[in-house]
N, C-alpha and C positions, 0 to 999 in steps of 0.2 A: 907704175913708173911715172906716168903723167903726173901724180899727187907729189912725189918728191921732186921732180924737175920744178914743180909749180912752188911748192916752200919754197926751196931753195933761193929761188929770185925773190921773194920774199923777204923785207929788213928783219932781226930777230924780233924786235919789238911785236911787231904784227904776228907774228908764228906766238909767241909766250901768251898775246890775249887771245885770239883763238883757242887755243888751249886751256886756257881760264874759262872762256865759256863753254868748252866743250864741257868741263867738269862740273861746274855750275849746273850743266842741263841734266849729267848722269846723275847729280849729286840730288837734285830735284828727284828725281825718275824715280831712285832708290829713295828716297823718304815717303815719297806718295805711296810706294809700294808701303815701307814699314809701317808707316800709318792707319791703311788699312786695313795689315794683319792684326795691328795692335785693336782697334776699333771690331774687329771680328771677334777678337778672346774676349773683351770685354761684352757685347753682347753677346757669346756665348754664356760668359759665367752669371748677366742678369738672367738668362735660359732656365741655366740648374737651378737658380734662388728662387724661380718663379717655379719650375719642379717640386724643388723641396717645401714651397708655400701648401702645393697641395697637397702634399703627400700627409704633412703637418695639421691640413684641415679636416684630409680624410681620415687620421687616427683619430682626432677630436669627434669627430660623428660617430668612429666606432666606438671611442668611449663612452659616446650619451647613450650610444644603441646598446650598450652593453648592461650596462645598469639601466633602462629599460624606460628610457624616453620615450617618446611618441615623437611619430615621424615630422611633426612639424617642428617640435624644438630640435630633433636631431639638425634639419636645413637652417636653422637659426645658428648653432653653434656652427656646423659647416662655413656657413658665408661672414661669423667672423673670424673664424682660422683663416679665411681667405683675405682680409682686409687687407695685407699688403701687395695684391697682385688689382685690387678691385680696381685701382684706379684714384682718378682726385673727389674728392670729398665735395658731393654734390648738397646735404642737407646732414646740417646745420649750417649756414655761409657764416664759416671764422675769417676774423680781422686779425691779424696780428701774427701770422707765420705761423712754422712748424711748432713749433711749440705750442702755441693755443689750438693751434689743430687737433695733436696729441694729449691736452688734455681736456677739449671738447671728445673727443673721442672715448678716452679713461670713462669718462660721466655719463656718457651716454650708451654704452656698451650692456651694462646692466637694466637699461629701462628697455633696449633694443632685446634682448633676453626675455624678458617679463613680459613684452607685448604678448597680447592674446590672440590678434587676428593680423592676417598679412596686409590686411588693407590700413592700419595703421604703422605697418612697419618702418614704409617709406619715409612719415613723417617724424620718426626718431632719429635714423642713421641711413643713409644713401649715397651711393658713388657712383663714377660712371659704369665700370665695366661690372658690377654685379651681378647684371642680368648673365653676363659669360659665364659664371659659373653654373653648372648644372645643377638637375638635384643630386644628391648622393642618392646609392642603389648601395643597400645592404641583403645580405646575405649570410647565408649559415653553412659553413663548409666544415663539417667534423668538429665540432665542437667550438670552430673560430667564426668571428663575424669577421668577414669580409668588407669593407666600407669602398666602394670606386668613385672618384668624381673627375669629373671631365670641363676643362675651360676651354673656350676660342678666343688665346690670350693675341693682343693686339700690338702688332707691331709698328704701327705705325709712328709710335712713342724714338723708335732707336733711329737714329741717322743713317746708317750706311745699312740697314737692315735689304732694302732692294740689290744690293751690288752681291750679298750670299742666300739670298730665298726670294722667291717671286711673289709670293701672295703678301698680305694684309695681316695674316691673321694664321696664327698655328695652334693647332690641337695638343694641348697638353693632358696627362690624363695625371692625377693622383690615386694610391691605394694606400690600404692598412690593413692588418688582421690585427685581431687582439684576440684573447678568451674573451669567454662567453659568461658572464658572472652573473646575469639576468636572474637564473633562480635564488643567489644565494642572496641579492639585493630585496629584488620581491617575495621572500621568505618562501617561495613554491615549493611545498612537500618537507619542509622543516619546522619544528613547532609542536606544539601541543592540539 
């Protein structure tokens, strides 16, 4: 009752801006809000794409493992199925933006493959978060190779990522099966 006695003596002019700031302020209130729900889906859905990175890198391993790579090219092809969760491009240092990135990258994918030992790997192709990626852990389950690989991907990359998760850094895991084509590649038990 106080509040309406008090308008009232109030000129309209003074009551119409009050008013104006009051909405002003809800109007604020309710955007900060939508903002960041909107900034939440969106790093959510960078979440899945880094999901589906691995899931992506862990069929590529079970593909090498399947036709019957040896475990160190299987972690070669793994970590570049991973390339777009790795990180920024620590070696080769490009000048010239995404594009010469992308196609420093194209050129050097293939010599990063053909390395022979890890201790030259670095000096082909290297990024920051590489090391995050695990090795891949294959397996043989009923005639499927099973490929798992596990990242401690980094969040410290998303803005508003402390206001929905506490930590730094989340466990994503990738899987894959495929058949098992290993004998029919390495000709085991067919043949003359």
């Amino acid at each position: 009752m106080w509040r309406c006695l008090n308008q009232s003596n109030r000129p309209p002019a003074q009551v119409r801006q009050v008013r104006r700031g009051q909405a002003i302020i809800e109007s604020s209130l309710v955007l900060a809000l939508v903002c960041l729900v909107l900034f939440g889906l969106f790093e959510i859905s960078q979440l899945f794409a880094a999901q589906e990175i691995l899931d992506y890198a862990a069929a590529r391993g079970a593909r090498a493992e399947t036709v019957g790579f040896n475990s160190f090219m299987v972690q070669k092809i793994v970590r570049v199925g991973a390339i777009p969760n790795a990180g920024r491009l620590i070696n080769p240092v490009i000048i010239g933006g995404p594009a010469a990135q992308s196609d420093a990258e194209l050129a050097r994918i293939p010599l990063y493959l053909g390395g022979e030992n890890a201790g030259r790997l670095t000096g082909i192709l290297d990024y920051d978060h590489w090391d995050s990626v695990g090795l891949p852990v294959s397996t043989l389950v009923g005639g499927l190779i099973r490929e798992h690989l596990s990242q401690t991907y980094d969040l410290r990359g998303f803005p508003f990522s402390q206001a929905f998760y506490s930590g730094d850094t989340l466990p994503l895991e990738g899987e894959a099966y495929i058949e098992s084509h290993y004998p029919l590649y390495m000709n085991e038990g067919y043949g003359p």
